[in-house]
SERO-4910 file (N, C-alpha, C, O; in steps of 0.05 Angstrom, whole numbers):
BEGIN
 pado doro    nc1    nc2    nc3   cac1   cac2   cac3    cc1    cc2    cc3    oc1    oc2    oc3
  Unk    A     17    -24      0      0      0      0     18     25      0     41     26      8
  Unk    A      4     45    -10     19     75    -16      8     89     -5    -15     82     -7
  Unk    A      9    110      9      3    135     29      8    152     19     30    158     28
  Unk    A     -3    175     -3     19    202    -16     19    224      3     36    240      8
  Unk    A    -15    219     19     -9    252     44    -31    244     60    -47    227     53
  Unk    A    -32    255     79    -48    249    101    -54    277    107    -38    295    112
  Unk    A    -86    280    106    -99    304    110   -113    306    141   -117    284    151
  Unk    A   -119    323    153   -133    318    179   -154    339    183   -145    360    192
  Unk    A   -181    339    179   -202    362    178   -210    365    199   -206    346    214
  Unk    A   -225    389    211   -236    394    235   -265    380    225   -275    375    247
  Unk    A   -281    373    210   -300    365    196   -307    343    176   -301    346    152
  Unk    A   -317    324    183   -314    302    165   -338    308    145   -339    292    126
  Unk    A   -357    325    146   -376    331    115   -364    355    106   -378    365     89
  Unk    A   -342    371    112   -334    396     99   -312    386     98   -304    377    120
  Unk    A   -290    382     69   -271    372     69   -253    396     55   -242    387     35
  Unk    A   -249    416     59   -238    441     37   -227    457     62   -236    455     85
  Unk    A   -205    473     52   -188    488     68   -201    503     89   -188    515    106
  Unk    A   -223    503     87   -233    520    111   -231    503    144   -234    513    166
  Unk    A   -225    479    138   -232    459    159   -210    445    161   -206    426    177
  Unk    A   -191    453    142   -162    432    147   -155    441    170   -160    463    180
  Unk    A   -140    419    181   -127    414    205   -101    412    210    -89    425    227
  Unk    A    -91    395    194    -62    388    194    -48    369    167    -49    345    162
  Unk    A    -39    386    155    -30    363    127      1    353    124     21    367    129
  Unk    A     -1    325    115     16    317    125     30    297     99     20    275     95
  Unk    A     48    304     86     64    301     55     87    281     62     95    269     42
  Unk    A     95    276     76    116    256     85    143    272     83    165    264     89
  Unk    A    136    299     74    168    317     74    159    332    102    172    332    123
  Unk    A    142    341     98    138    360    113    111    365    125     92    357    112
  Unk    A    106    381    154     86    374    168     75    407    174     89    423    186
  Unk    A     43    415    165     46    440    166      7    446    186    -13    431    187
  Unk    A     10    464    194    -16    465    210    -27    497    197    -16    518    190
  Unk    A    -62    481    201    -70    505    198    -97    506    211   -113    488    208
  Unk    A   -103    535    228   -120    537    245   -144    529    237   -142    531    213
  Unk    A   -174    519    243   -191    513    241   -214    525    253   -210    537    274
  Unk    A   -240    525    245   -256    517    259   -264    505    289   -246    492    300
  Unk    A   -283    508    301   -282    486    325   -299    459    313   -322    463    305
  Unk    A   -289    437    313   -296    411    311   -327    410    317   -333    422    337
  Unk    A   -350    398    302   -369    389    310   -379    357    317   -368    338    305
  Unk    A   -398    353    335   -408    322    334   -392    321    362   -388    340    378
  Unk    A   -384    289    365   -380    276    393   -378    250    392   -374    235    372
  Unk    A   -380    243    417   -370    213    414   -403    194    403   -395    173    393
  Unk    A   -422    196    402   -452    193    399   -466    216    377   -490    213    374
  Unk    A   -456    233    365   -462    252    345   -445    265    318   -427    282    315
  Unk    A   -457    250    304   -434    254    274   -428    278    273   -436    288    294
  Unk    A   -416    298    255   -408    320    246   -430    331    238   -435    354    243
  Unk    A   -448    314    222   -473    334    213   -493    336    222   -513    338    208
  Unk    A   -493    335    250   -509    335    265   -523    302    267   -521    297    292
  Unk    A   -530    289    260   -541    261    264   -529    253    289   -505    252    293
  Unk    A   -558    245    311   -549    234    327   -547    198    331   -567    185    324
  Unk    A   -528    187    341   -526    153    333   -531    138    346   -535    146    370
  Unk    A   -532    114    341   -545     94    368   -522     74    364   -515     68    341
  Unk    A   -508     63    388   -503     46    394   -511     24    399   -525     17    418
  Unk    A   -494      1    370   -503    -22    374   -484    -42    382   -491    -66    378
  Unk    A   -456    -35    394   -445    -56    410   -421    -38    427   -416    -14    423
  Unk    A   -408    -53    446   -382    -31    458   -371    -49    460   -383    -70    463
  Unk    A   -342    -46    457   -319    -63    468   -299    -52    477   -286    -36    464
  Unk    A   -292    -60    506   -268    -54    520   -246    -75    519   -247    -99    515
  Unk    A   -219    -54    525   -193    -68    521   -187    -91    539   -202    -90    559
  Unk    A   -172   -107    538   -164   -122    560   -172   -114    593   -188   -125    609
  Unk    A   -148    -82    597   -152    -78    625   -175    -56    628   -178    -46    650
  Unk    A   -192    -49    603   -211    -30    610   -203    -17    606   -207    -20    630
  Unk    A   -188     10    595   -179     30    589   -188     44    571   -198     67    570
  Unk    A   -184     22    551   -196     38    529   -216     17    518   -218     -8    518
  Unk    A   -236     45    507   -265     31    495   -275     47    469   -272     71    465
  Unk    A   -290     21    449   -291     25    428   -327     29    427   -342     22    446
  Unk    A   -335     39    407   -367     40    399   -367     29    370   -349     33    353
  Unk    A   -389     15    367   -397     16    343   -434     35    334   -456     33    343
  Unk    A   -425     47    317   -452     62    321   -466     60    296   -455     46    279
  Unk    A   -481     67    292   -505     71    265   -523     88    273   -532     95    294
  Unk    A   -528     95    238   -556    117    236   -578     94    212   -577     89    188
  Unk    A   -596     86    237   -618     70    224   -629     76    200   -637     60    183
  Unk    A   -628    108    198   -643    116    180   -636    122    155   -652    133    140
  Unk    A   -605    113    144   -582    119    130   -565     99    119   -549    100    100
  Unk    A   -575     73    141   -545     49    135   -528     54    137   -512     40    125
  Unk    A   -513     88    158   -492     83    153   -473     71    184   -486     71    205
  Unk    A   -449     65    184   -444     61    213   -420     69    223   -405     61    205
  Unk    A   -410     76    234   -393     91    254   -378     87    281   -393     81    299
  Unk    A   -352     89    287   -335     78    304   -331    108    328   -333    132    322
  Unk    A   -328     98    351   -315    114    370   -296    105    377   -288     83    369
  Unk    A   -279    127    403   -265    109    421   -256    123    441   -245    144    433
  Unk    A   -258    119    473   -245    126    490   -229    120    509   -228     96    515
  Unk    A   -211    142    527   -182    122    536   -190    142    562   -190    166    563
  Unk    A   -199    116    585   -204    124    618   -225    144    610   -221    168    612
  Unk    A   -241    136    604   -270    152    597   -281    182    579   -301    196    572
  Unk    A   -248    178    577   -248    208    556   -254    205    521   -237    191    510
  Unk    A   -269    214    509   -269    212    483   -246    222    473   -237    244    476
  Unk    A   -233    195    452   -211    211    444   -221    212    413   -218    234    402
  Unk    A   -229    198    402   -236    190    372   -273    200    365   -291    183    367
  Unk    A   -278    227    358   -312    228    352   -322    205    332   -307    192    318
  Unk    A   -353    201    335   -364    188    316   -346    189    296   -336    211    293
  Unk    A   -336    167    277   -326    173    251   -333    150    234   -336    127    241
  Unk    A   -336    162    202   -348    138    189   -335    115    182   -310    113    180
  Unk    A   -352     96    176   -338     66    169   -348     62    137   -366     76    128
  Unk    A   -337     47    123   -334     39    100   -324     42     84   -304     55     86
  Unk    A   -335     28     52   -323     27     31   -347     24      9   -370     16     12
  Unk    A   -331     34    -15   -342     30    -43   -333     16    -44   -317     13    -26
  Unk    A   -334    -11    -68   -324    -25    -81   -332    -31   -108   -347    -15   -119
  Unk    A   -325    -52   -123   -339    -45   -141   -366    -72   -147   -380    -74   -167
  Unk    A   -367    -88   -124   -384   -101   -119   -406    -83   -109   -426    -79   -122
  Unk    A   -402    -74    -90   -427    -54    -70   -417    -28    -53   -395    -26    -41
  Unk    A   -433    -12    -56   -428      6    -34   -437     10     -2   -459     15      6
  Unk    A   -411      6     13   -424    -11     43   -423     25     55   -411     29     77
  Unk    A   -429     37     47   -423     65     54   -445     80     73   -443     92     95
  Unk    A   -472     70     51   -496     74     66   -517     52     62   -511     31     50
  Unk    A   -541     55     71   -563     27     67   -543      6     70   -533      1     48
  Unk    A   -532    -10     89   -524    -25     96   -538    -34    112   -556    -20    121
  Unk    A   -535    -67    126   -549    -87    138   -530    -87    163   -509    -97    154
  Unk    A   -525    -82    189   -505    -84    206   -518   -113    218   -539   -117    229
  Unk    A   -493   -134    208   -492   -167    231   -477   -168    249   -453   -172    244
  Unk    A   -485   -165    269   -468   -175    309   -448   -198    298   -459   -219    292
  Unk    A   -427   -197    295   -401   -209    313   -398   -226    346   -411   -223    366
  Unk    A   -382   -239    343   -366   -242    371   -347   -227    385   -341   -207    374
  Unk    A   -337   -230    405   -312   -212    413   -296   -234    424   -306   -251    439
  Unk    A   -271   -236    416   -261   -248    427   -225   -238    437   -214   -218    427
  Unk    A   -208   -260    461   -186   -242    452   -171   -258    449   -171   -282    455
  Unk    A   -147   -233    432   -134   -245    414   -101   -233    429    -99   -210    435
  Unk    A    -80   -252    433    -60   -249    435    -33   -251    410    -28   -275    409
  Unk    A    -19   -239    395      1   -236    372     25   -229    397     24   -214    416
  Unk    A     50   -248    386     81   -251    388     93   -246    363     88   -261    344
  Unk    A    112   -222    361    124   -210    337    154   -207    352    157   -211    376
  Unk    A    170   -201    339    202   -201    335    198   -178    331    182   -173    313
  Unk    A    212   -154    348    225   -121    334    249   -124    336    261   -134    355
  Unk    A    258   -113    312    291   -124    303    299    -92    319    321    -95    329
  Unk    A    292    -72    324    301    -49    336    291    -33    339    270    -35    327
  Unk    A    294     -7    354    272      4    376    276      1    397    289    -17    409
  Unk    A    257     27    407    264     17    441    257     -2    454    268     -6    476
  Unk    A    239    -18    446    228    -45    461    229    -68    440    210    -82    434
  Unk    A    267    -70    427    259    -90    408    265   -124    430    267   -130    454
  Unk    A    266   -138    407    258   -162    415    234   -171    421    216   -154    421
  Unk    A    228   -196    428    201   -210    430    187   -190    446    194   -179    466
  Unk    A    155   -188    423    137   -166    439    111   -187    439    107   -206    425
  Unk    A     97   -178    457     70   -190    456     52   -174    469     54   -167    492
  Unk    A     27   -164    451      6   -156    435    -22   -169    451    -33   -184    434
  Unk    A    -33   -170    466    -68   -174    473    -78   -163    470    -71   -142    481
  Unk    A   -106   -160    452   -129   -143    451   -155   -150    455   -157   -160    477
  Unk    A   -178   -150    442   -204   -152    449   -206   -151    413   -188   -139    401
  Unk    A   -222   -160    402   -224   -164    373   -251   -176    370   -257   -197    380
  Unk    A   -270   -157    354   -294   -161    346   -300   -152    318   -301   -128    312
  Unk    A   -304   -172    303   -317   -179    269   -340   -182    272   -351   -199    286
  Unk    A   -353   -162    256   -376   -162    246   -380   -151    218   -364   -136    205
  Unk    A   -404   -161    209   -416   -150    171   -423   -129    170   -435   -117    188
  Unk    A   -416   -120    148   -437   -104    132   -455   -116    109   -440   -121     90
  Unk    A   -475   -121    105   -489   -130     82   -501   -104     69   -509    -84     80
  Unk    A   -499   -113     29   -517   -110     23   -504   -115     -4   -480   -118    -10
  Unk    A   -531   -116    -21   -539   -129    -58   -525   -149    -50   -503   -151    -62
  Unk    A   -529   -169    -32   -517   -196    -31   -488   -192    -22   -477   -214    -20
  Unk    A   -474   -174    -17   -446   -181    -14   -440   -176     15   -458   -172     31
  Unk    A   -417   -176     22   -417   -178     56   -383   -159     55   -365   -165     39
  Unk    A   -382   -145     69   -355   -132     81   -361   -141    107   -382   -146    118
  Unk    A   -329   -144    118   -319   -160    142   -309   -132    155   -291   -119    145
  Unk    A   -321   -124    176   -303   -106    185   -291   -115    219   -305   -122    238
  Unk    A   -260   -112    218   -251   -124    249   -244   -107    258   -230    -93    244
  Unk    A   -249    -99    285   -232    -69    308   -230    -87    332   -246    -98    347
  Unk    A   -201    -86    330   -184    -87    356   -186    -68    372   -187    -45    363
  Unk    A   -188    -71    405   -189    -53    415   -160    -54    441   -165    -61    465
  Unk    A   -144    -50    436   -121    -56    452   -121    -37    478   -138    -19    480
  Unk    A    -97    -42    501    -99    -26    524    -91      4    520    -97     22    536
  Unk    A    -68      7    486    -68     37    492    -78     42    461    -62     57    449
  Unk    A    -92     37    451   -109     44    426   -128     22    416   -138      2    428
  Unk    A   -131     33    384   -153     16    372   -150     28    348   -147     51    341
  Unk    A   -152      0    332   -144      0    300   -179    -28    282   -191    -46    292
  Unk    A   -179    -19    262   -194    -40    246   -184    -35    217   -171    -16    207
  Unk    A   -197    -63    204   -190    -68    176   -210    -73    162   -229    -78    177
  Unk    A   -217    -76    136   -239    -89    130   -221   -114    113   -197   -115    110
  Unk    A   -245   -135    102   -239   -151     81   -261   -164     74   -281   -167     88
  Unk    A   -257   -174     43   -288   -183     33   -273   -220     28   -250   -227     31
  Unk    A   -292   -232     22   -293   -258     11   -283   -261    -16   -268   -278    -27
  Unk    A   -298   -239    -26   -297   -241    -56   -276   -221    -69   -274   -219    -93
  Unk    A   -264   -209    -55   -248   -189    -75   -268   -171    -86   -292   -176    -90
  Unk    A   -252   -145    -93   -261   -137   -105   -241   -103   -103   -224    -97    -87
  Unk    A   -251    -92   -121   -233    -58   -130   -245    -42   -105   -268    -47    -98
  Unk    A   -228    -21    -91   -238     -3    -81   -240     18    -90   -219     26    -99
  Unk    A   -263     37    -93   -268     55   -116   -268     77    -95   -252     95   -102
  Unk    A   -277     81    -75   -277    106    -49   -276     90    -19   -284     68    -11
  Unk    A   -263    110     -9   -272     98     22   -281    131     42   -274    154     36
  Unk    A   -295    122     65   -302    136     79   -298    136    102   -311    151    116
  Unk    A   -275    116    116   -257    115    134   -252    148    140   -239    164    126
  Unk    A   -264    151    159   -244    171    175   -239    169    207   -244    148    219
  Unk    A   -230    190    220   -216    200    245   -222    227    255   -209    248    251
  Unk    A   -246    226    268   -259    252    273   -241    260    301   -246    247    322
  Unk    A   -230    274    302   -215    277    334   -224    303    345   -232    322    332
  Unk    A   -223    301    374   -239    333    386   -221    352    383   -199    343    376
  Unk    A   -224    375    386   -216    400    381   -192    404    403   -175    419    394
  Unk    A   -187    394    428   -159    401    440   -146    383    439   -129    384    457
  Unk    A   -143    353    417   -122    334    420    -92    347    399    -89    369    388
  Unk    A    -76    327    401    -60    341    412    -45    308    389    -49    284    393
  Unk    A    -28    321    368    -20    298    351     14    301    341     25    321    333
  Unk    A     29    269    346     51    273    343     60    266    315     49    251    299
  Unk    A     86    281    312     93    264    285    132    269    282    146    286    294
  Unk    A    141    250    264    166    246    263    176    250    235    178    232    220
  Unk    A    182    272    230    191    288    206    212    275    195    233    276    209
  Unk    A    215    264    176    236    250    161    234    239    139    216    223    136
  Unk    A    248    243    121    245    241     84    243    208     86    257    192     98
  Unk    A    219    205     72    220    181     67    233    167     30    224    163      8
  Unk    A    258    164     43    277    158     31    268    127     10    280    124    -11
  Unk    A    253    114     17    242     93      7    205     95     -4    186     78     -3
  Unk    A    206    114    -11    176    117    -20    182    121    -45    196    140    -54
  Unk    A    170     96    -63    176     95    -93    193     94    -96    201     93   -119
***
């Protein structure tokens, strides 16, 4: 996979300079003032408010994930907070493809949770050598026109990540993955030419 820039909006339905946040080119890292952030951890950006249809906490409880939806829309939506603080607002889930669009009018199917422990080798770093990884991991569907996206979120003790994947393959034509974050977080980054890109 290729990354050319990483954009960061105060607004996930206004995506244009008025609402940029922080852009981010892999040379260089530049900020620009915003707006104040709308929505919450239970309220999208455009006002829609969401219902919660599952939660999952990390191993020691720390951090906690939402899955949310708007009934009236199909569409569905991730949170997350660390010791009860929202760190991640409502933000959307999905994908185009060129099977279906799991974007909106989607079918949301319940999952399990289960957990999951990973043992990896870091060849260097501050904590290289044998690492080991426990989280909380819950897969659930998206349906619709017959096809199914898999979407999985880990919810680990100091974050939370997901992926999707289908059965069938298929092209991704858009996605609507985002990262709605509140208005006083606070984001790091490590400036350095990426010497190996292309």
């Amino acid at each position: 996979a290729k990354i050319d820039n990483v954009r960061f909006y105060n607004s996930a339905d206004i995506t244009d300079a008025s609402t940029l946040q922080l852009f981010y080119d892999f040379e260089n890292v530049g900020k620009v003032e915003a707006a104040e952030t709308t929505g919450g951890e239970s309220v999208y950006t455009d006002g829609t408010s969401l219902e919660t249809v599952t939660e999952i906490s990390s191993p020691n409880g720390t951090v906690t994930a939402k899955i949310q939806q708007d009934e009236e829309t199909g569409r569905y939506f991730y949170s997350a907070s660390n010791n009860g603080e929202c760190v991640i607002y409502a933000s959307q889930l999905g994908l185009v493809t060129t099977e279906a669009d799991f974007t909106e009018s989607a079918q949301y199917v319940a999952g399990t949770v289960q957990e999951v422990t990973d043992t990896y080798t870091l060849m260097n770093g501050k904590h290289d050598g044998e690492i080991t990884d426990t989280c909380k991991e819950y897969s659930f569907l998206l349906k619709k026109d017959g096809k199914e996206l898999t979407v999985t979120l880990r919810v680990y003790d100091e974050g939370v990540a997901y992926q999707y994947s289908m059965k069938e393959g298929a092209q991704i034509q858009r996605e609507a993955s985002e990262f709605v974050f509140p208005d006083n977080s606070t984001f790091w980054s490590y400036n350095q030419p990426n010497v190996t890109y292309e």
